[in-house]
SEKOLZA-211098 format. One record per atom (N, C-alpha, C): atom name; x, y, z. Coordinates in nm, 3 decimals, padded with zeros to 5 digits. Atoms other than C-alpha are relative to their C-alpha. Layout:
 atom       u       v       w
   CA       X       Y       Z
...
***
This chain:
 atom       u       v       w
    N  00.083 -00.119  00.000
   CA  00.000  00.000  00.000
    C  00.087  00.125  00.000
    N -00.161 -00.110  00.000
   CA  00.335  00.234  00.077
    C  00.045  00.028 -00.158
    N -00.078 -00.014  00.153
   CA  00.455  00.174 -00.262
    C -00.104  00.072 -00.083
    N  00.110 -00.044  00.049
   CA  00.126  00.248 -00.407
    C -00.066  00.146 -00.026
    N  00.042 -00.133 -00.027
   CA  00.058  00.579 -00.241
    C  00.155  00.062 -00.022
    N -00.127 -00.094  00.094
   CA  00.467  00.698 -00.359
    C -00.015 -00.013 -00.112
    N  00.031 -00.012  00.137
   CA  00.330  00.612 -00.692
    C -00.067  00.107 -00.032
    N  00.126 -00.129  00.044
   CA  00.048  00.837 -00.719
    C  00.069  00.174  00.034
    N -00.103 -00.134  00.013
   CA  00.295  01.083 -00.533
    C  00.069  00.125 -00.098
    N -00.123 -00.045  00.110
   CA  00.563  01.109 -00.780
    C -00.089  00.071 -00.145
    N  00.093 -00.006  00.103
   CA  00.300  01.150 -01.036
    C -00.134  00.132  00.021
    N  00.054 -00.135  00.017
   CA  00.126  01.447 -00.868
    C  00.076  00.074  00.080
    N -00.096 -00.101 -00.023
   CA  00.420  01.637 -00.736
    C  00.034  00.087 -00.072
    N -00.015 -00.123  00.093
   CA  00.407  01.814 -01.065
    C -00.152  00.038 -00.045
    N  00.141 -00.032  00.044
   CA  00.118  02.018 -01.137
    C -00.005  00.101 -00.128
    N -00.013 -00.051  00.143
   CA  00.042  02.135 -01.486
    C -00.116  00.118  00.043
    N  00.088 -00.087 -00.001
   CA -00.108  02.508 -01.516
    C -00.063  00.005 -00.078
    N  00.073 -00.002  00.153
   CA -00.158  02.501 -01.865
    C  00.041 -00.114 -00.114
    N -00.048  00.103  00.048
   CA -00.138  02.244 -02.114
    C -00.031  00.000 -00.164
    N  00.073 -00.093  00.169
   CA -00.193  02.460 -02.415
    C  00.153 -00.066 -00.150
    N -00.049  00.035  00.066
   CA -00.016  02.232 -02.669
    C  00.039  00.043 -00.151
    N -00.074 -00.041  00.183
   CA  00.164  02.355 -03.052
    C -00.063 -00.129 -00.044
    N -00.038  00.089  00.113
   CA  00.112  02.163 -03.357
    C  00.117 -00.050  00.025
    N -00.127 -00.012  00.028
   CA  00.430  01.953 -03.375
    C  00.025 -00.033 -00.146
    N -00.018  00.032  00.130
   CA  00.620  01.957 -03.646
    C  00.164 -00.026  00.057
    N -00.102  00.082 -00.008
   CA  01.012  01.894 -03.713
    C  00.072 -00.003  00.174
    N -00.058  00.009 -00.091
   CA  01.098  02.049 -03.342
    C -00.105  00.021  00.082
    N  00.141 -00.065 -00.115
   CA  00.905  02.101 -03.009
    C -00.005  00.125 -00.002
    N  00.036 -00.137  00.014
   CA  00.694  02.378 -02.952
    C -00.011  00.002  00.142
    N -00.002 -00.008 -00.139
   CA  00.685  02.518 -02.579
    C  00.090 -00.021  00.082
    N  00.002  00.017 -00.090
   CA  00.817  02.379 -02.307
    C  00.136 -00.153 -00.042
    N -00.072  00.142  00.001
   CA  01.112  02.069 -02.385
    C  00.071 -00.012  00.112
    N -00.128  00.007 -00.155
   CA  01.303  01.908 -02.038
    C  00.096 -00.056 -00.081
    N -00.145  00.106  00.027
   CA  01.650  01.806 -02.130
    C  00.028 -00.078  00.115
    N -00.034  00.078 -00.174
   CA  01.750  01.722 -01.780
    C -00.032  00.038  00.146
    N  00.072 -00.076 -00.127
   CA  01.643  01.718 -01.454
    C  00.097 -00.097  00.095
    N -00.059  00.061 -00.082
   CA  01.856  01.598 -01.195
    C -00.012  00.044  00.183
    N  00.099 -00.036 -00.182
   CA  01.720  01.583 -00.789
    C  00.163 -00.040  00.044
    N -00.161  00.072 -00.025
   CA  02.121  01.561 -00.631
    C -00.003  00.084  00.134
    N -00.046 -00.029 -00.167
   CA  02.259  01.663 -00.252
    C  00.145  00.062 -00.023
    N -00.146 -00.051  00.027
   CA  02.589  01.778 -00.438
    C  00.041 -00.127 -00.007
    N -00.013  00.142  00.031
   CA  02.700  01.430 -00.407
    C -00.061 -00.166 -00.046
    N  00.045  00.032  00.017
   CA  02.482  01.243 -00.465
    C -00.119 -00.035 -00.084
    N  00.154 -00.021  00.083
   CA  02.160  01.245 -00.728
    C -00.069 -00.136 -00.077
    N  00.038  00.048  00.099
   CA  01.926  01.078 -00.928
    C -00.091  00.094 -00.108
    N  00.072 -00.085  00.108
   CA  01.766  01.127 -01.265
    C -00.170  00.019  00.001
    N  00.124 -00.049 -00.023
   CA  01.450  01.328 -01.213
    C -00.036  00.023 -00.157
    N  00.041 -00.032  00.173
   CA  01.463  01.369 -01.651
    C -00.175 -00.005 -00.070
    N  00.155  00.050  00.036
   CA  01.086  01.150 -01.714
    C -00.053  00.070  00.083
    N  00.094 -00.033 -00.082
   CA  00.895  01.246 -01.402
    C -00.012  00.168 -00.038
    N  00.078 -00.156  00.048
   CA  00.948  01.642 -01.512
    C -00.042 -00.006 -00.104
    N  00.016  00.028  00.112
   CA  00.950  01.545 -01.864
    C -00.165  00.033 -00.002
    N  00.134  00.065  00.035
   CA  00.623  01.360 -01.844
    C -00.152  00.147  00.018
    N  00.142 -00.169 -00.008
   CA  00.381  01.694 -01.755
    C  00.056  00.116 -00.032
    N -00.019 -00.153  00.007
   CA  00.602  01.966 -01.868
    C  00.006  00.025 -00.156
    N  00.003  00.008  00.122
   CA  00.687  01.867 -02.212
    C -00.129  00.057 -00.092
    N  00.069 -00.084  00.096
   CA  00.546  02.055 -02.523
    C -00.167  00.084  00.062
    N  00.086 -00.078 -00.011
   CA  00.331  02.273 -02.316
    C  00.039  00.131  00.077
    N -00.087 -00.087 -00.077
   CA  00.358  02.635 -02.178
    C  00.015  00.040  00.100
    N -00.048 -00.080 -00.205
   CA  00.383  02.663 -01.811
    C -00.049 -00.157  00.022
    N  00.025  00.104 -00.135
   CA  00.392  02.387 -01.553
    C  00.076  00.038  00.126
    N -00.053 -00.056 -00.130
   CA  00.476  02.436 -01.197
    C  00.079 -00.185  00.025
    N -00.087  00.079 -00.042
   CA  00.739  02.190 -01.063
    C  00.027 -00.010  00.153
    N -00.068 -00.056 -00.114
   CA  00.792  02.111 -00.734
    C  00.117 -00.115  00.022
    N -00.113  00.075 -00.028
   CA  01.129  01.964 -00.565
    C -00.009 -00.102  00.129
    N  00.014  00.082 -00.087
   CA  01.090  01.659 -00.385
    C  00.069 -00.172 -00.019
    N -00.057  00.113 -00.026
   CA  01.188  01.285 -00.304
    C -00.103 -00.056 -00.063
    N  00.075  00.126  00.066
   CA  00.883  01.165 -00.501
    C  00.046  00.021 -00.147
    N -00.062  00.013  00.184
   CA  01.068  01.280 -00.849
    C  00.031 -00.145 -00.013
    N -00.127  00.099  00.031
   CA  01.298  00.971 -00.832
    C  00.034 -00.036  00.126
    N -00.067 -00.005 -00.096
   CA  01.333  00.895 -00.480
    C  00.109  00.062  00.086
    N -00.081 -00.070 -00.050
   CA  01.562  01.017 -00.240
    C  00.150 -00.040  00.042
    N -00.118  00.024  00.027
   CA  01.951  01.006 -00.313
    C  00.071  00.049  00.112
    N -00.115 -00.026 -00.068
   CA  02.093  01.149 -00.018
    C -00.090 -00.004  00.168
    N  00.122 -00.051 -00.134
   CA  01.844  01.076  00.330
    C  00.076  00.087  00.092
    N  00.019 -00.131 -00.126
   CA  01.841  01.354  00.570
    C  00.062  00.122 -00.078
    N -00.076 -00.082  00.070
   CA  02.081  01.566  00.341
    C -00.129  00.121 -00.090
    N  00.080 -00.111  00.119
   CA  01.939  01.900  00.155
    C  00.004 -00.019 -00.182
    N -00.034 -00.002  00.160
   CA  01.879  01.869 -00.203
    C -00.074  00.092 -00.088
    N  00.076 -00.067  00.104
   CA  01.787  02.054 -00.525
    C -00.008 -00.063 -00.140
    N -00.004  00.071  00.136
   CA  01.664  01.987 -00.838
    C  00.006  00.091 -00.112
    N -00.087 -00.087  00.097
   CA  01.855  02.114 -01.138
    C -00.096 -00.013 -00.129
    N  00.070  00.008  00.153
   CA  01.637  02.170 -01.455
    C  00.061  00.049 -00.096
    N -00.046 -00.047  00.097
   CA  01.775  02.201 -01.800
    C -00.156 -00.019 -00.093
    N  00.128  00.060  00.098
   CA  01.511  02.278 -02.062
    C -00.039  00.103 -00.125
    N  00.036 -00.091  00.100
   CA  01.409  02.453 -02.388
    C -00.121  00.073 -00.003
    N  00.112 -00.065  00.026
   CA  01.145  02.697 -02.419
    C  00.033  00.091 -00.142
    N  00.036 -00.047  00.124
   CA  01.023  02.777 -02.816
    C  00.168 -00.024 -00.003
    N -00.122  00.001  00.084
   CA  01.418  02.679 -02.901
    C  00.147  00.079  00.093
    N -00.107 -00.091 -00.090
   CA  01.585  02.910 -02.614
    C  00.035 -00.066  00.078
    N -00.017  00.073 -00.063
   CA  01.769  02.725 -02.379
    C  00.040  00.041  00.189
    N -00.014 -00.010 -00.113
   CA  01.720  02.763 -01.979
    C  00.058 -00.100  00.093
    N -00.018  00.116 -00.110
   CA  01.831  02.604 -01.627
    C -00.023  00.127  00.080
    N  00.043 -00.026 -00.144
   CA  01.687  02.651 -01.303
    C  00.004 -00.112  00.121
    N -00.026  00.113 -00.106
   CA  01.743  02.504 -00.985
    C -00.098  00.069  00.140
    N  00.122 -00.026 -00.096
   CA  01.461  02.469 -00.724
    C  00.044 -00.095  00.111
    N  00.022  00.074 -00.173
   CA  01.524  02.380 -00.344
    C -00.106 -00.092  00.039
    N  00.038  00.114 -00.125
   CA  01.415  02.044 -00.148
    C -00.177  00.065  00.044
    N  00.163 -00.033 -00.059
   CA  01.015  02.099 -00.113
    C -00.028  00.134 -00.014
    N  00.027 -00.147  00.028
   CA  00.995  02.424 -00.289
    C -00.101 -00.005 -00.162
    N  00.101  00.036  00.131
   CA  00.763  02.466 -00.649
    C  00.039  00.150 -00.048
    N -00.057 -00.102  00.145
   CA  00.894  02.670 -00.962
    C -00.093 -00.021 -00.112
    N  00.116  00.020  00.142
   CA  00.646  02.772 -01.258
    C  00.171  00.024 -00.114
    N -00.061 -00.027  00.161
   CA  00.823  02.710 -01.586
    C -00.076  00.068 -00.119
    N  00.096 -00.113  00.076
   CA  00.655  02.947 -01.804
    C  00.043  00.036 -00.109
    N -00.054 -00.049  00.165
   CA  00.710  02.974 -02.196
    C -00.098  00.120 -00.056
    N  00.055 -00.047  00.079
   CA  00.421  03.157 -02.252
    C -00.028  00.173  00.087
    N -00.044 -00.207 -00.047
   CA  00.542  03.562 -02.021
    C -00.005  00.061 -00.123
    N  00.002 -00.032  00.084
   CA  00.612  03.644 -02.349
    C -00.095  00.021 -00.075
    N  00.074  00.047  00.103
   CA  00.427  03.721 -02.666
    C  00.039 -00.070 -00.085
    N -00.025  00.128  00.126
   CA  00.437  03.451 -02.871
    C -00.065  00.043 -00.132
    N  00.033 -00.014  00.124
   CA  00.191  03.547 -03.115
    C  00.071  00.123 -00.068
    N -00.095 -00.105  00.072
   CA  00.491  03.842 -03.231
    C  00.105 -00.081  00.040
    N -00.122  00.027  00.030
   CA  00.741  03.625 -03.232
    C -00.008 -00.128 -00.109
    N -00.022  00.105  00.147
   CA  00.876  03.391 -03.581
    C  00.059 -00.107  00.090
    N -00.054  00.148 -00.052
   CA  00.908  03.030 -03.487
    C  00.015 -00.048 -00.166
    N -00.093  00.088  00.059
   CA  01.090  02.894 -03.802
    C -00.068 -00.165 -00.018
    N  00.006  00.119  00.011
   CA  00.905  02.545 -03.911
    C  00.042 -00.081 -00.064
    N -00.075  00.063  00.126
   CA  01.045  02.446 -04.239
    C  00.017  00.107 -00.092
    N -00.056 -00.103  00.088
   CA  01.245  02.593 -04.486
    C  00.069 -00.098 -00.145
    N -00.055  00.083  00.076
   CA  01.364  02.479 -04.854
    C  00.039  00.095 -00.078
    N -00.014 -00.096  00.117
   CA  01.570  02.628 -05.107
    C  00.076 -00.089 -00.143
    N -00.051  00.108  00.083
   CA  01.651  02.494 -05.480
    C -00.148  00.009 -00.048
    N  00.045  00.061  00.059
   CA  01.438  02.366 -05.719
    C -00.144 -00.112  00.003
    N  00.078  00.137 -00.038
   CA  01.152  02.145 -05.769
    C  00.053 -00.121 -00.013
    N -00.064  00.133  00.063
   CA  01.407  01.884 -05.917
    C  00.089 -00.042  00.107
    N -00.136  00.051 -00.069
   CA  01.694  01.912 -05.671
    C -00.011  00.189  00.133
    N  00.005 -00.110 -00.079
   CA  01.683  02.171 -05.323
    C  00.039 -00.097  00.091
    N -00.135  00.038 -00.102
   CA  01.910  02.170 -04.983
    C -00.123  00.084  00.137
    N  00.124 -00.052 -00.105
   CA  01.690  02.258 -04.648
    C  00.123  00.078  00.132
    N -00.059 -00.140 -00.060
   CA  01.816  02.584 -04.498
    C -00.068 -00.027  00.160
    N  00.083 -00.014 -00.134
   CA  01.609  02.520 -04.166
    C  00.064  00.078  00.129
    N -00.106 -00.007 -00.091
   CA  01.862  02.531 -03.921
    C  00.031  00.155  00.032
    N -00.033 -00.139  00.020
   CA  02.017  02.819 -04.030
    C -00.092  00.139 -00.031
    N  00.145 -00.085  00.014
   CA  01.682  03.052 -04.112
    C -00.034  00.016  00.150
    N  00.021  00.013 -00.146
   CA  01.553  02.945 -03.723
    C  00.138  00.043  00.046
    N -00.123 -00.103 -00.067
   CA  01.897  03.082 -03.593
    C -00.024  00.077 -00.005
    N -00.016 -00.109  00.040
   CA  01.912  03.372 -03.747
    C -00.176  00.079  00.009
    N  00.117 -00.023  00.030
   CA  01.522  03.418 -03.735
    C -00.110 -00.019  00.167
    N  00.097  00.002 -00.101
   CA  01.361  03.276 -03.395
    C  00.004  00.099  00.114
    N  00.049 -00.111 -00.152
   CA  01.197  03.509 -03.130
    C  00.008  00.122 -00.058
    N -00.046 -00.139  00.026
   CA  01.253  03.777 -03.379
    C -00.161  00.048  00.019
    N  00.120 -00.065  00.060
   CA  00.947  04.001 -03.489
    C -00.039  00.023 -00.125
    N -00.017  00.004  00.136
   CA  01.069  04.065 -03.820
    C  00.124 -00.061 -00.054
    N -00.157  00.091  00.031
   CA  01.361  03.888 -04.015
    C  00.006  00.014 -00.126
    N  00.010  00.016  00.144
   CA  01.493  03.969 -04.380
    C  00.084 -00.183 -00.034
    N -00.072  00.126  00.077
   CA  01.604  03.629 -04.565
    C  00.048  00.030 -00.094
    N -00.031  00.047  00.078
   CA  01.849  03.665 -04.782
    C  00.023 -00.121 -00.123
    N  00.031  00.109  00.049
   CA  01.798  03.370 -05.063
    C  00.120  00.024 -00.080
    N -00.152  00.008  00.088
   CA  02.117  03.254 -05.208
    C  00.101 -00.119  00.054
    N -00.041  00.148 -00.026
   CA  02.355  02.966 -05.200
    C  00.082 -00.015  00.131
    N -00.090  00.023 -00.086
   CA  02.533  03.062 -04.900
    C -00.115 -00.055  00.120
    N  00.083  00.070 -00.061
   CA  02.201  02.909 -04.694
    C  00.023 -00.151  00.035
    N  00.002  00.154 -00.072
   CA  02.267  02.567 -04.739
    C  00.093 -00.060 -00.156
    N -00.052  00.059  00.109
   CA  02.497  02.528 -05.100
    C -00.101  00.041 -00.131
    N  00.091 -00.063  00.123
   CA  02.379  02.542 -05.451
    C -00.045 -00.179 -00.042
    N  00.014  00.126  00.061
   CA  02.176  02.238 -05.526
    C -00.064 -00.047 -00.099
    N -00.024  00.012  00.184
   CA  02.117  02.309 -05.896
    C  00.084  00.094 -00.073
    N -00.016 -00.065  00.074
   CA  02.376  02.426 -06.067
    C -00.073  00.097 -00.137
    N  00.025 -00.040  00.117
   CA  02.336  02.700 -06.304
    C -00.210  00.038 -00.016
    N  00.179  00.064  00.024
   CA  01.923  02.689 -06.244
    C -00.015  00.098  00.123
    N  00.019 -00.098 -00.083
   CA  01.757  03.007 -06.096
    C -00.086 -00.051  00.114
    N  00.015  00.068 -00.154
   CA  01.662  02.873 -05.671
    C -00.085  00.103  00.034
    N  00.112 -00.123 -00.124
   CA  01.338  02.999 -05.463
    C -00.013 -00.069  00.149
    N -00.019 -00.027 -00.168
   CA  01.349  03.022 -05.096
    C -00.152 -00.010  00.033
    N  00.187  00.035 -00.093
   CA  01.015  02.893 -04.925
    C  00.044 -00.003  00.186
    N -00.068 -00.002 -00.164
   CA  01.047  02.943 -04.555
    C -00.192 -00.047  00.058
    N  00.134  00.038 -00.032
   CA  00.701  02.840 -04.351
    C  00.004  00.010  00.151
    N  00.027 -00.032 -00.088
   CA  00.656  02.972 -04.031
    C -00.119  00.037  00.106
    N  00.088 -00.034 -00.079
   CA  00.493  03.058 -03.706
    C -00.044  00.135  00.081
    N  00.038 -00.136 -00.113
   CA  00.339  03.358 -03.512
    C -00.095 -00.027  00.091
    N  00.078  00.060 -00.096
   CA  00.203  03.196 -03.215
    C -00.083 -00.155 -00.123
    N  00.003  00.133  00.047
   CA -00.008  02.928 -03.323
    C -00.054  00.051 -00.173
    N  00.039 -00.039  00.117
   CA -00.055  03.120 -03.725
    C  00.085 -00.035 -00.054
    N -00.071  00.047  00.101
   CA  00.062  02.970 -03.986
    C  00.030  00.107 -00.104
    N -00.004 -00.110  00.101
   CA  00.257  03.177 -04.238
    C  00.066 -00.050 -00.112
    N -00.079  00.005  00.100
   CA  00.500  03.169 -04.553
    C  00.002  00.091 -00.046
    N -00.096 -00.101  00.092
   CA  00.766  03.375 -04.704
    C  00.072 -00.096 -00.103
    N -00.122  00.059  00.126
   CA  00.957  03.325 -05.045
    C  00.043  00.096 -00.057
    N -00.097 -00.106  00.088
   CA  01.178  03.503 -05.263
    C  00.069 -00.112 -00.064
    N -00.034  00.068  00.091
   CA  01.335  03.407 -05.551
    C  00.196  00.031  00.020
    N -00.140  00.039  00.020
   CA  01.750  03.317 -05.559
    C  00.038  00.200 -00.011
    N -00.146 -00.110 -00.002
   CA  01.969  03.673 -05.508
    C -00.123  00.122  00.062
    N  00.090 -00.075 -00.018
   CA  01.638  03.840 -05.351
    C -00.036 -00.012  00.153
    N -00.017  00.017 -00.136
   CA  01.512  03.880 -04.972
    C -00.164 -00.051 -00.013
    N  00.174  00.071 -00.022
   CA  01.196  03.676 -04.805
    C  00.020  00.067  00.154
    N  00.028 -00.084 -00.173
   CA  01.041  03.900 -04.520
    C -00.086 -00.099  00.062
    N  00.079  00.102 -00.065
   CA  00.939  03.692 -04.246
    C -00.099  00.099  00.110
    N  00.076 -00.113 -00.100
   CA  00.718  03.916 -03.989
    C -00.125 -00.025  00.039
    N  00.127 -00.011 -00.092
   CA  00.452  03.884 -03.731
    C -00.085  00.137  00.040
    N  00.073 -00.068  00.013
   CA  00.293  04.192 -03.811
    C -00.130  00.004 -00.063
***
């Protein structure tokens, strides 16, 4: 019956505020845990799933720090639990004290004015090289963003053969698209 009732524990030691989920597409939207580690300085275990499991791709959850993450790695000793985690592509850590509760919150911001970057292609209908990467760098959390279109994106992957730039983006949860044609700019903007 002990074991039973630290199950249900571990499992509501995190409480979700909001659970306002993105479309996904190639990356998460919101809220991603990389790592979560519950440790005494010497000691820890991996708290990673148990935050994972309610915080993932949504924008706020409250967290609290306790021995039902993952049990308790160091008895009587003080511990904290170290969060690594992405919000919309930005990368945070926070560390929350032994029986204390932290909101993780992606959505302080405005989202619907900022470019989230979903897919990007440039090239040809026959033969094209996917700029993604590099567009979302240079492009996320902005407001506005010019795109240069040209081979220094991602190579030239038709010789000789004039290349259009498709980019396909977000402004909160609105779907958009910019293009421009090879030696020309694609405005991306949440206006």
């Amino acid at each position: 019956m002990k074991n039973w009732i630290q199950s249900i524990l571990v499992f509501t030691s995190i409480i979700i505020s909001t659970t306002s989920v993105y479309a996904q597409r190639h990356r998460s939207r919101g809220i991603e845990i990389l790592n979560a580690n519950y440790s005494s300085g010497s000691r820890s275990c991996d708290a990673t799933y148990a935050v994972a499991r309610f915080c993932d791709n949504t924008d706020s959850c409250a967290v609290t720090s306790s021995n039902n993450l993952c049990g308790d790695p160091h008895f009587r000793v003080r511990k904290v639990l170290y969060v690594e985690y992405l919000c919309f592509g930005q990368r945070y850590n926070i560390s929350i004290p032994e029986n204390q509760t932290q909101q993780i919150d992606c959505g302080g911001r405005n989202h619907n004015r900022e470019i989230y970057v979903d897919q990007a292609t440039y090239g040809t209908r026959r033969n094209w090289c996917d700029p993604t990467n590099v567009i979302a760098n240079r492009c996320d959390g902005q407001t506005d963003c010019d795109v240069y279109a040209s081979n220094s994106l991602c190579g030239d992957p038709d010789f000789r053969v004039v290349k259009d730039l498709q980019v396909v983006y977000f402004c909160g949860h609105n779907r958009r698209v910019a293009s421009a044609r090879e030696n020309s700019y694609a405005r991306l903007s949440c206006y």
